[in-house]
N, C-alpha and C positions, 0 to 999 in steps of 0.2 A: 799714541799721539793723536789729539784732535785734530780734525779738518777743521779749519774755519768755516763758515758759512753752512754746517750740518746741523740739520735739528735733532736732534735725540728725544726718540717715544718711550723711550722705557725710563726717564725721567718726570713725568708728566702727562698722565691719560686722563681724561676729561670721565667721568663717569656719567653712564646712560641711566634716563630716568627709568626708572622701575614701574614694569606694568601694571595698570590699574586693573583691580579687582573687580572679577565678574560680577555686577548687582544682584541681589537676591533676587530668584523669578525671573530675571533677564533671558532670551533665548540663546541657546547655543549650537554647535553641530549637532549635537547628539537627539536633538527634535523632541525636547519634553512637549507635555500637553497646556494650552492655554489655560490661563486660571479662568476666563469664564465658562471654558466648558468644565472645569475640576468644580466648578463654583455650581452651576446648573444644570451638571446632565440630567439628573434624574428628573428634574421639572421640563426638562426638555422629552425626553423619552415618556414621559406621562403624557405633556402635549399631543405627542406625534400618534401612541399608542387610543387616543381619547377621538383624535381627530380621525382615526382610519376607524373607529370604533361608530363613531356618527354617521360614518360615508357608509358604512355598512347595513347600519339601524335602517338609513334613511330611504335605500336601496331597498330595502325587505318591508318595511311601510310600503312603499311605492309597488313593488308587488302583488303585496296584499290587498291594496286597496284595485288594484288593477283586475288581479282575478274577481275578489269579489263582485267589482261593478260585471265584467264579463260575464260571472255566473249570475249575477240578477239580470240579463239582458235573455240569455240565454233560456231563461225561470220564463219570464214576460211574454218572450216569444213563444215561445211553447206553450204559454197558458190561449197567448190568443191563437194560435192553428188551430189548436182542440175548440175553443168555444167557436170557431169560423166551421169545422168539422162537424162539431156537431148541428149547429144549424142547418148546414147544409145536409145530414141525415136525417132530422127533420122535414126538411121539404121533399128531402126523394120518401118518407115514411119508410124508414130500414133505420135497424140500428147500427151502431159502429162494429158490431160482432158479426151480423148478417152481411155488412159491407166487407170484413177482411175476409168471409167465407168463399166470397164471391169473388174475390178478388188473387186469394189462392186456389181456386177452382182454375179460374180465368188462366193463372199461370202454371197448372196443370194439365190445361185443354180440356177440363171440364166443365160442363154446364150445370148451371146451378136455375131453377122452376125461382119463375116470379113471385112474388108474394102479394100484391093485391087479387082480389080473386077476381078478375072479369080476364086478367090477365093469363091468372094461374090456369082457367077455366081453356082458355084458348091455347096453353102447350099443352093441357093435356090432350085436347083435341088432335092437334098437329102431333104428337107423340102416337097414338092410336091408330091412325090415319098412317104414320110409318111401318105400322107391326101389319095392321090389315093388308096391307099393300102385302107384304112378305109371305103373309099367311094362307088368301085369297087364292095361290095357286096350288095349294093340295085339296085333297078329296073328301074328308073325313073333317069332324066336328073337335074327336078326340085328337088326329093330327093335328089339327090346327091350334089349340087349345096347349098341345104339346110345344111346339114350336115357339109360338108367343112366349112361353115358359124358357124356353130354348135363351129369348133374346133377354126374358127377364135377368135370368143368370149371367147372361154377360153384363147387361146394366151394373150388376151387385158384383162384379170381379173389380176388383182392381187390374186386372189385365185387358181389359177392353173398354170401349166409352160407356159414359156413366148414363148417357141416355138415348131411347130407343129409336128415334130419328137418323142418329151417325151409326148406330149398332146395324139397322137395316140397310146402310150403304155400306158396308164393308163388301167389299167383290169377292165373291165369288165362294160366298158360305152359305146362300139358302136354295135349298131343292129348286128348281123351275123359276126363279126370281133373278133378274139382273139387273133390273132399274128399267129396264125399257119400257113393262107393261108395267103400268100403276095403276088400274084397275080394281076395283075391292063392291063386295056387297053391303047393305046397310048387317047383315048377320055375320059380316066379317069383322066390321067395326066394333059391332055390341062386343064379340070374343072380345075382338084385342083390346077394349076400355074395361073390359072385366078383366083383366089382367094389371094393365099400364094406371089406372087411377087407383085401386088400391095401392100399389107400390108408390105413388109419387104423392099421395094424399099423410099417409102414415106407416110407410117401410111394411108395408101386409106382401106377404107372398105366399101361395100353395102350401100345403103340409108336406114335406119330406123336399121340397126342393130347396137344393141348394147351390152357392155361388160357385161350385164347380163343376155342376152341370152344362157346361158349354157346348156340350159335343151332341150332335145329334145323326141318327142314326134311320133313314126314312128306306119303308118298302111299301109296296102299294096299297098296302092293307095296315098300316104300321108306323109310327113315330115313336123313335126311344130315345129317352137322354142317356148321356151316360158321363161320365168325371173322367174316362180316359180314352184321348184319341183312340189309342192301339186297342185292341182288346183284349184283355188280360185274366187270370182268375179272380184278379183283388180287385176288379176294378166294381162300381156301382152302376145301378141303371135305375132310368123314373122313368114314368108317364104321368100326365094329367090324371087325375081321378076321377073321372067323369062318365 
């Protein structure tokens, strides 16, 4: 039996509109890809690839043109020290070979003989004048003559100075000689320039002597070189030939 005033749903349901169809291409959850990127990647990645391509090129231009300007600066300057160089080896009259000679001498602590000759003339002088001084205090002609030979040899070592002015201040290596008395005869000089100017003129030194002859060996009658301190059977001896 019906109520009055009931509505009954199972007589009459209104029916729901039906959902509209997803458009073709439309987006949805599932996150497809934009058609303009489906449409243009590849001209897009050309782009991108072309343009890191140029930033690259452009970088390495810019490099290149960089080093090279730096290495033509570097070329320039260098050409003018040398011509500013050589001028100025010019005016001293020395070449740039006699200059670096001198100059690793210098940083050897060796002395290197002038090369004009008014110059050249006055070390050999002052050179001479060192041996005589050394020599002037022994007895004998052939002693002396030995001795000077003495200093020659250390001149010619590379283990002592290379020339005879500092060789005859070394303390306490010549017989009777201390630097006190400087004293010399005009026959003491002739020795010691017959000695000291052949060697500094053109490397001439005595026959049989040689740069290990440092060692000398004085008795009153007597001057000997000899190549070794101690005395030995091996060891060599000179004198002057005189």
């Amino acid at each position: 039996m019906e109520e009055k005033g009931m509505i009954r749903f199972d007589s009459w349901t209104p029916g729901l509109p039906e959902p509209e169809k997803r458009k073709e291409g439309g987006r949805h959850m599932g996150g497809s890809k934009s058609p303009f990127w489906r449409d243009y990647k590849i001209l897009i990645v050309g782009a991108a690839v072309f343009t890191i391509y140029s930033v690259l090129l452009s970088a390495w231009v810019n490099y290149r043109a960089s080093k090279e300007a730096h290495e033509a600066m570097q070329r320039a300057v260098t050409s003018a020290v040398a011509t500013a160089e050589n001028h100025i080896f010019d005016v001293w009259g020395i070449t740039r070979e006699e200059f670096q000679e001198k100059e690793k001498a210098k940083a050897e602590g060796k002395t290197t003989p002038p090369t004009d000759a008014e110059s050249f003339n006055q070390y050999v002088d002052r050179e001479a004048i060192a041996v005589a001084r050394v020599i002037s205090k022994l007895s004998t002609e052939q002693q002396k003559y030995t001795e000077a030979c003495c200093m020659l040899a250390r001149v010619m070592s590379p283990d002592y100075p290379n020339d005879f002015e500092s060789v005859a201040k070394q303390p306490k290596q010549w017989m009777f000689y201390d630097g006190t008395d400087n004293s010399y005869s005009d026959r003491d000089k002739e020795i010691a320039e017959s000695i000291v100017r052949p060697w500094l003129v053109n490397q001439t030194y005595p026959s049989g002597l040689t740069k290990e002859m440092v060692h000398g060996n004085w008795s009153p009658n007597d001057y000997v070189l000899r190549d070794s301190y101690n005395t030995t059977p091996t060891m060599h001896t000179w004198r002057y030939p005189g």
